[in-house]
C-alpha positions in Angstrom: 122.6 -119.6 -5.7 119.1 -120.7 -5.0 116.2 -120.4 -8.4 118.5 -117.7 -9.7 118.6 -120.0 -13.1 122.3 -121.0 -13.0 123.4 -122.6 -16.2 124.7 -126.2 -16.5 128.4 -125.6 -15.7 130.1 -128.1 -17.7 128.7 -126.8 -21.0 131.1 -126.2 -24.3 131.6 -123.0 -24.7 133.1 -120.1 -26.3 134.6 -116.9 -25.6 132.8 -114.0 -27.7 133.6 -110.3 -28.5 130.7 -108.1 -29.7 130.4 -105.8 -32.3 127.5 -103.5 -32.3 126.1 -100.7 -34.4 123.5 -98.4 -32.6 120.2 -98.6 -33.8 117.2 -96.9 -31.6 115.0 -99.2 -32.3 113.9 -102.3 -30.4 113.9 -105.3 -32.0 113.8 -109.4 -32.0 117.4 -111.1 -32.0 117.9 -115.0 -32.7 120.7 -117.3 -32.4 121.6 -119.7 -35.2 124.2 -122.1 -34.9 125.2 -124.3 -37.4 126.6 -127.7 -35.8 124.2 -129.5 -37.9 125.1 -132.2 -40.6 122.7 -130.6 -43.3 122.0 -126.9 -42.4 119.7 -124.7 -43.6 121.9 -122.5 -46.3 122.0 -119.1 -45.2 119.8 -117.1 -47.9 117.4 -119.6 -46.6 118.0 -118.2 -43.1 118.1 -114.7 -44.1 114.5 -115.1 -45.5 113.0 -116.8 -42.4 114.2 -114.4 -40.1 112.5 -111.6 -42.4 109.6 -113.3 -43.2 109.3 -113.9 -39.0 110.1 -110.3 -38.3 113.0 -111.3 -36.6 115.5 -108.8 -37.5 119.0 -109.4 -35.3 121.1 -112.4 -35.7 123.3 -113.7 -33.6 126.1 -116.6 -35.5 128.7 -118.4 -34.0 131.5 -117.8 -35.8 132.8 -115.7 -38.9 132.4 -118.0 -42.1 133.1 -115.5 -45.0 130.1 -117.7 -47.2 127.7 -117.1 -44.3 128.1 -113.5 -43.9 128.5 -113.1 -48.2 125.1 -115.0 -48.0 123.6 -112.7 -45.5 125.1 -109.2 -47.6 122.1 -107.0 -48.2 119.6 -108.8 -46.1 119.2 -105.6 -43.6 120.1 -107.6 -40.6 122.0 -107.0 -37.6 124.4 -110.0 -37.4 127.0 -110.9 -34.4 129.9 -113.3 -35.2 132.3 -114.4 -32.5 136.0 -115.4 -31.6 136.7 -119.3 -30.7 138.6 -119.9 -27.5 141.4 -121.1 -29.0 142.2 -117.1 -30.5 142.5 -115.9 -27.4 145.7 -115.5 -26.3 146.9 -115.0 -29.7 144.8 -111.5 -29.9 145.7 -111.0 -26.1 149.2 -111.0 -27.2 149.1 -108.9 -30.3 147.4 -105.7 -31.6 148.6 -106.8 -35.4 146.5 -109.9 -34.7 143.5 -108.5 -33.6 143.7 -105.6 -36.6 143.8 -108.9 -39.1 140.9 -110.4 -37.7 139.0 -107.2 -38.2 140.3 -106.3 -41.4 139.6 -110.0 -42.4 136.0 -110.4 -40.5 134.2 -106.8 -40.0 135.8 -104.3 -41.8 135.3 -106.1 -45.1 132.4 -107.1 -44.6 130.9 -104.0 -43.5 132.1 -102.0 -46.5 130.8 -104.4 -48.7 128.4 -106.2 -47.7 126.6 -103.9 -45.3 126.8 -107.3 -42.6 127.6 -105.5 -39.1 129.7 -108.0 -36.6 129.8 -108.5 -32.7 132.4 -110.9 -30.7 132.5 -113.4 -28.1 130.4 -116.1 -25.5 130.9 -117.5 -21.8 134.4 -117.3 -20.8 134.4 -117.5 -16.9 132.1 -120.2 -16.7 133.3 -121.7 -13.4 134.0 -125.4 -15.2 137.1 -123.6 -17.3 138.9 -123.3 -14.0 140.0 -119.7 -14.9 141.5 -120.3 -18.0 140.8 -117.4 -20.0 141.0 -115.1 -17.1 144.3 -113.8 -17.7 143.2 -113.2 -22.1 139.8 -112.3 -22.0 140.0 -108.2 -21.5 143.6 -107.6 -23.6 141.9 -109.4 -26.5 138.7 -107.5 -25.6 140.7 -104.1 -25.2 143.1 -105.0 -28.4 139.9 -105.7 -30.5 139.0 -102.4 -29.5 142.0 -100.7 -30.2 141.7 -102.5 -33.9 138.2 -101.4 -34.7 139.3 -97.4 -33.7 142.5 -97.8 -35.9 140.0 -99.2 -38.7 137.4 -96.1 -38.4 135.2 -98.3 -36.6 135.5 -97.2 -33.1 132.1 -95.5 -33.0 130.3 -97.6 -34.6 131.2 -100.8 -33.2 131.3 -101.5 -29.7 132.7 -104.8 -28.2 131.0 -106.7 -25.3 131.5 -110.0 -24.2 128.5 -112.5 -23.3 128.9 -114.1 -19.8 126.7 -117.1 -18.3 124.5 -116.0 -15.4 127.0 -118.1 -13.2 129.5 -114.9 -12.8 127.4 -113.6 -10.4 125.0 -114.6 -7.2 122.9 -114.6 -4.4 123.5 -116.2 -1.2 120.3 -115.3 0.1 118.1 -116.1 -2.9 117.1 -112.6 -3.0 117.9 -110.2 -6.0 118.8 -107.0 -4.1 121.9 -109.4 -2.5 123.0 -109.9 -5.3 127.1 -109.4 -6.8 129.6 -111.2 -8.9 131.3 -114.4 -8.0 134.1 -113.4 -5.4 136.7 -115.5 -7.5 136.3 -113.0 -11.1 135.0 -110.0 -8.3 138.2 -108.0 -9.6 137.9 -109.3 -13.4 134.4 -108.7 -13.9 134.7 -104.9 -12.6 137.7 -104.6 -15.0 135.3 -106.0 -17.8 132.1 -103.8 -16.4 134.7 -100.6 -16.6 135.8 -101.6 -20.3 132.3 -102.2 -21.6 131.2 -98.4 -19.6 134.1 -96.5 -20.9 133.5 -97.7 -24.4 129.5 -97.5 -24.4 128.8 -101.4 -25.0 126.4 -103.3 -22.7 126.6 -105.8 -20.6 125.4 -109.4 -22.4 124.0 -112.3 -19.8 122.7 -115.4 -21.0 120.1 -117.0 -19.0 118.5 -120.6 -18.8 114.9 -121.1 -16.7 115.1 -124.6 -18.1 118.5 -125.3 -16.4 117.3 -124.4 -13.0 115.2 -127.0 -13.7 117.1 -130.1 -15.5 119.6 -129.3 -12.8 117.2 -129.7 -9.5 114.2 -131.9 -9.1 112.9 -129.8 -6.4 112.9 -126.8 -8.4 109.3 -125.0 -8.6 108.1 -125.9 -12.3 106.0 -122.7 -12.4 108.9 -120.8 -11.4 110.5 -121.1 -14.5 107.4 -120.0 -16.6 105.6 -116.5 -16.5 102.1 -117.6 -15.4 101.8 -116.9 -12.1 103.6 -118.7 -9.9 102.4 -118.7 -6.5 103.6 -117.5 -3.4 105.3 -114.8 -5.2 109.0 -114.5 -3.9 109.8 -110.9 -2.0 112.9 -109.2 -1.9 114.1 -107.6 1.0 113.4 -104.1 -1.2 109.7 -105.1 -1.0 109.6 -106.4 -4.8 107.8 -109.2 -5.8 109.2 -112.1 -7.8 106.9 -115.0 -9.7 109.6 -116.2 -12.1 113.2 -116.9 -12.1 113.5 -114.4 -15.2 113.3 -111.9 -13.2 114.7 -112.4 -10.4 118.0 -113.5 -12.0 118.0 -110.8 -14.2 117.3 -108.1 -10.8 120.3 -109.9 -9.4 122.5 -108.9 -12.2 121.1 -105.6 -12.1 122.0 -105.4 -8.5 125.6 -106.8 -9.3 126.3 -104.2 -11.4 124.5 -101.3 -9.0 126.2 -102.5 -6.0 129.6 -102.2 -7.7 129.3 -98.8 -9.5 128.1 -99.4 -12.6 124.5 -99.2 -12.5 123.8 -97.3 -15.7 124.9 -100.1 -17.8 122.7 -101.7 -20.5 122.0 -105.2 -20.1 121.2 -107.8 -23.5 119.8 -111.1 -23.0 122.1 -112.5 -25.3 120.4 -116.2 -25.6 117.4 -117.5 -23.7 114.8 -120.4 -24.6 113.2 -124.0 -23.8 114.3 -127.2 -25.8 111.9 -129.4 -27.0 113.5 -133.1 -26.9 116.0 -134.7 -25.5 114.8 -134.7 -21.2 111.2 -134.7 -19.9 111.2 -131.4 -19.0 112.3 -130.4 -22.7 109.1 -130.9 -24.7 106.8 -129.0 -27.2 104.5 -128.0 -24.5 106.9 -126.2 -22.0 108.6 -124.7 -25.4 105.7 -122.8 -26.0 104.8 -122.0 -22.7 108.0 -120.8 -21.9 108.9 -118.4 -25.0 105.4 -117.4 -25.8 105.4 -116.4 -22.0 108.6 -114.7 -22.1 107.6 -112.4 -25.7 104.7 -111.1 -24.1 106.6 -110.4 -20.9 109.6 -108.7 -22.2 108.5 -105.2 -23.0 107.4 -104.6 -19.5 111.0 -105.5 -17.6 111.4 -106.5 -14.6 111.2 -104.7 -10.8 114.6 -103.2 -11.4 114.4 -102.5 -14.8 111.4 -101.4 -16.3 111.1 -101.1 -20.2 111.9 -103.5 -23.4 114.4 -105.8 -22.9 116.7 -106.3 -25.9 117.1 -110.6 -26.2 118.4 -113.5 -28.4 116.1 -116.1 -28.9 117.9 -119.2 -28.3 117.4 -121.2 -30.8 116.7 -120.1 -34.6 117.3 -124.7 -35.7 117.5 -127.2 -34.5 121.7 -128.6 -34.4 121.6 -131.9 -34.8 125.7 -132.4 -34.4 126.4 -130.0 -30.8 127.7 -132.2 -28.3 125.4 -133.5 -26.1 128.1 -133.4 -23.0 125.4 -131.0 -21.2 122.3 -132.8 -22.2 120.4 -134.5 -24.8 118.6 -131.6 -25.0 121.4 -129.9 -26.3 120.1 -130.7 -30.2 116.6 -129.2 -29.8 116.8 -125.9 -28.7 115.8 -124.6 -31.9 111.9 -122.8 -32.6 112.0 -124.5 -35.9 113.3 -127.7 -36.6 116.2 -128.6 -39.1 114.1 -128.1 -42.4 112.6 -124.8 -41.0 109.5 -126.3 -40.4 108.0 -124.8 -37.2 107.7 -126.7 -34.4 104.8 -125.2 -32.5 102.5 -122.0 -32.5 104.3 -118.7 -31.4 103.6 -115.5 -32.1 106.3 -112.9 -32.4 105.0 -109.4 -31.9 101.8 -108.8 -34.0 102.6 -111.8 -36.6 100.3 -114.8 -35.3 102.1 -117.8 -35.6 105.9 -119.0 -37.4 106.2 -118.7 -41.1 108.1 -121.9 -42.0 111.4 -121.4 -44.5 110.8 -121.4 -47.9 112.3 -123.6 -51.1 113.7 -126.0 -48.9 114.0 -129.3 -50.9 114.0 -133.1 -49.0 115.6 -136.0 -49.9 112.9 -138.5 -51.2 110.0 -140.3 -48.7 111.7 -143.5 -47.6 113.6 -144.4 -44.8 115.8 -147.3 -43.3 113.8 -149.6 -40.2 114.7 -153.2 -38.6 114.0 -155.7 -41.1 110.9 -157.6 -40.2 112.4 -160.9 -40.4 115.2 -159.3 -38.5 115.7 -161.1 -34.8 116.2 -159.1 -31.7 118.4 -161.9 -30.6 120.7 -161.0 -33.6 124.2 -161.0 -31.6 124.8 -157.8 -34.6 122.2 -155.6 -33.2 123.8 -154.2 -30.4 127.1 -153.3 -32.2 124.9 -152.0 -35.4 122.5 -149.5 -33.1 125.7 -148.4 -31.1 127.9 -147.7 -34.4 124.2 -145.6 -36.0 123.6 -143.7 -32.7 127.7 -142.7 -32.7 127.6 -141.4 -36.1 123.6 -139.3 -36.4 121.5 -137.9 -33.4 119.3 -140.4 -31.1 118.3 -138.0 -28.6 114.9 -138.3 -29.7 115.0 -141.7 -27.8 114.7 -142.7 -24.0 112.7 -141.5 -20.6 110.4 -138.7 -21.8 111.5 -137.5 -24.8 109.4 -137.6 -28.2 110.6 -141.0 -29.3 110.1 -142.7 -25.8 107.3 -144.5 -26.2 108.8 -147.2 -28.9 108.8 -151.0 -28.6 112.5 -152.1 -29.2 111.9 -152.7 -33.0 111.0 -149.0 -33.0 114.0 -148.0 -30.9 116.7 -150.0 -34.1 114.2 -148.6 -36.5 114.9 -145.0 -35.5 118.8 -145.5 -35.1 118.8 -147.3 -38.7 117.1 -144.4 -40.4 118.7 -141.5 -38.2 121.8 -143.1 -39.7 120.5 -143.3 -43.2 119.3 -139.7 -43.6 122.7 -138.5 -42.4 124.5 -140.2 -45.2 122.0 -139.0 -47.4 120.1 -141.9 -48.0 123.0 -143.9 -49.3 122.1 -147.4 -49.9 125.4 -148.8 -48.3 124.3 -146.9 -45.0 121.0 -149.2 -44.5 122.9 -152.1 -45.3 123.6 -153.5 -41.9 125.0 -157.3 -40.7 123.0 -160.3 -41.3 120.4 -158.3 -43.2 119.2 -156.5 -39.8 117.9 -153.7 -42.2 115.3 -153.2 -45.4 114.4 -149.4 -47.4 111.1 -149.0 -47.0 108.5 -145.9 -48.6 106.4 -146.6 -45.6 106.6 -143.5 -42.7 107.2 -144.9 -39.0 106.3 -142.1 -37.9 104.1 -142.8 -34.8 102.4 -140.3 -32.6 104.9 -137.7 -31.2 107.9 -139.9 -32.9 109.2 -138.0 -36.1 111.0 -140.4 -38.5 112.9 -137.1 -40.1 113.2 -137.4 -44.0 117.0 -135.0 -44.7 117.1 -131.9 -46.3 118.9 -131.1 -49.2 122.1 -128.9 -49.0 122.8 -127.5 -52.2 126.1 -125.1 -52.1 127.4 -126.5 -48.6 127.5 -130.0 -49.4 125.0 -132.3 -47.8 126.7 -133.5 -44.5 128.8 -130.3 -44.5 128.0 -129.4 -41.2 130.3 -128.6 -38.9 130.4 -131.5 -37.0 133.0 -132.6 -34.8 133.5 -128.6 -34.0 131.7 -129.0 -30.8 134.9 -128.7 -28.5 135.8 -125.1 -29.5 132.3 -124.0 -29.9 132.9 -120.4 -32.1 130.3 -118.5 -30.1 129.5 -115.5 -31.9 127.0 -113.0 -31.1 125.1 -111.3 -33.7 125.5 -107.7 -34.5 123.1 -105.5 -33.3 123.1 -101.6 -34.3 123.2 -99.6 -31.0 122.3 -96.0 -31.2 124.8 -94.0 -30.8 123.9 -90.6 -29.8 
């Protein structure tokens, strides 16, 4: 496959049908997920978006408070379909009609939310398992949304990793889809052309990189990498944006279907969590990638609609992929911005508005604390199970610390999950103290928790991360 930007195989995923409503208009999409022990609440989420000029979100599931939050906020949103559903709408028409009654149509009569379907279901580590389900539930949603008088004006796609289709030559104009889904996929590329719904790709520079040391770093970036990579067409390729994105293109050309539309349906840079996932290539990458995105690439000239991926930070996805997994988001969990990016002609993130904290203390290593303590161990292990310490080891923001530092972080990462109960810094032989004092040093964030008032702090969907609902966000498609 070469720099074509496969994505880490072994990921969690979700199957995803997607609804969209034509709109003529090019806009900004993110993804927000909401594996996180204190999430943002959704009006809270609905306002950053608009305040960003972001105006297309992209959920991963179809939680009726989420979309009754989002009613009226004049934004395209997708929701999705978890794995597990599958077969069940593959089976039965009368299923798929309830879930549409129960998750678009209502929604869309009454609270103006529109809804897309679906995420990743022939990534090559699910060993075909949703081969033999993914179209009938595709073509029975279908059939659901025409008998609900939706039929025009929602389409259903499904989003696929880049690893459904390839290169052996490393050169776009080579490229087609895996010879083990060949048949599937031109089944699924005639069901999305017949019913005028596009083709959705997802597409990760950054795992071309955490996945091969010898990969070109400037590759993944759109500054100029140098010597530029030429096709056999003649075209010129200096990121692996492009040329994975060309290879689709060729994919579906070769194969008959070259007038499809194409979505980037998520794309981004994590900031923690591996040392190539920090604030610096975050920027780099997705400031890069806004400004390059209206021009296309050398197959496809033109805007190209995308998904920012992330919206937060999710501090409770499994980090089975990476530790980089939680820090994918362009904000972090309290909507706070994590860098400087502009989106379109805004200069710079508007952070999220009336989001409350817990109070300014936090749970460290007691100073008279030993690190000979035989507890320690046990007590960092039983804090790291139970709250996020990805922040911590080789190159990530927290990987400087002394070993104090190290238990000080686990202790308080603890803490703030449980909302700053006092039984949660009260560790054996007194390894622990409360203290008002931030340990906060350089790049290390000791994170104060957000409040979560209507969800329940904690409420998160944790534990969810083996049937990842991967939704895609409903995006109005013109329909002419």
């Amino acid at each position: 496959m070469g720099f074509w930007g496969k994505k880490y195989v072994y990921e969690i995923s979700a199957f995803v049908l997607f609804l969209m409503i034509v709109n003529t208009v090019d806009s900004l999409g993110a993804n927000w997920g909401t594996q996180a022990t204190h999430p943002l609440h959704p009006s809270t989420i609905s306002k950053l978006l608009r305040d960003n000029g972001i105006q297309k979100l992209k959920l991963f599931d179809a939680e009726a408070r989420v979309l009754n939050a989002l009613s009226g906020s004049g934004l395209e949103v997708m929701v999705g379909i978890p794995n597990e559903m599958l077969a069940t709408l593959a089976a039965s028409v009368s299923a798929a009609e309830r879930w549409v009654e129960r998750n678009v149509s209502a929604h869309i009569s009454s609270n103006n939310v529109d809804i897309s379907f679906g995420n990743e279901p022939f990534l090559s580590t699910y060993n075909g398992t949703f081969l033999s389900t993914t179209l009938p539930a595709m073509e029975n949603i279908q059939a659901a949304l025409i008998k609900a008088g939706l039929g025009a004006r929602i389409k259903v796609t499904c989003p696929l990793n880049a690893d459904v289709y390839q290169s052996s030559t490393s050169q776009p104009s080579t490229g087609n889809f895996r010879l083990d889904i060949h048949d599937r996929m031109m089944d699924i590329a005639a069901f999305l052309s017949r019913n005028g719904a596009p083709f959705t790709v997802n597409i990760y520079p950054f795992i071309s990189l955490y996945n091969d040391p010898s990969f070109p770093v400037d590759y993944a970036f759109f500054d100029g990498y140098s010597p530029a990579i030429v096709d056999n067409n003649g075209a010129s390729y200096t990121n692996v944006f492009d040329a994975n994105y060309d290879t689709l293109v060729w994919a579906l050309q070769t194969n008959g279907f070259g007038n499809l539309t194409i979505i980037v349906g998520e794309i981004g840079w994590p900031t923690d969590g591996d040392r190539n996932a920090n604030i610096g290539y975050a920027q780099r990458f997705n400031q890069g990638f806004l400004a390059h995105m209206n021009g296309g690439t050398p197959m496809r000239r033109g805007p190209i609609d995308v998904y920012l991926f992330s919206l937060v930070d999710e501090d409770a996805k499994s980090v089975q992929p990476g530790n980089f997994e939680r820090h994918w988001g362009i904000f972090n969990y309290d909507g706070t911005p994590k860098y400087n990016l502009s989106l379109g002609s805004r200069r710079g993130l508007v952070a999220a508005s009336n989001v409350r904290r817990l109070p300014r203390r936090w749970c460290v290593m007691a100073p008279s604390a030993s690190l000979d303590d035989p507890q320690l161990a046990g007590s960092v292990g039983y804090a790291c199970d139970r709250a996020d310490c990805t922040s911590l080891g080789y190159g990530t923001s927290c990987g400087n610390l002394d070993v104090r530092g190290n238990v000080s972080y686990a202790f308080n990462s603890y803490y703030q999950v449980s909302n700053q109960l006092a039984s949660a810094c009260g560790f054996p032989d007194n390894l622990s103290v409360i203290t008002n004092s931030d340990p906060s040093v350089g790049s290390c964030r000791f994170d104060v928790m957000i409040e979560t008032p209507g969800l329940g702090n904690g409420g998160g969907s944790v534990g969810a991360n083996c049937v990842m609902v991967s939704m895609f966000v409903v995006f109005l498609w013109g329909l002419l």
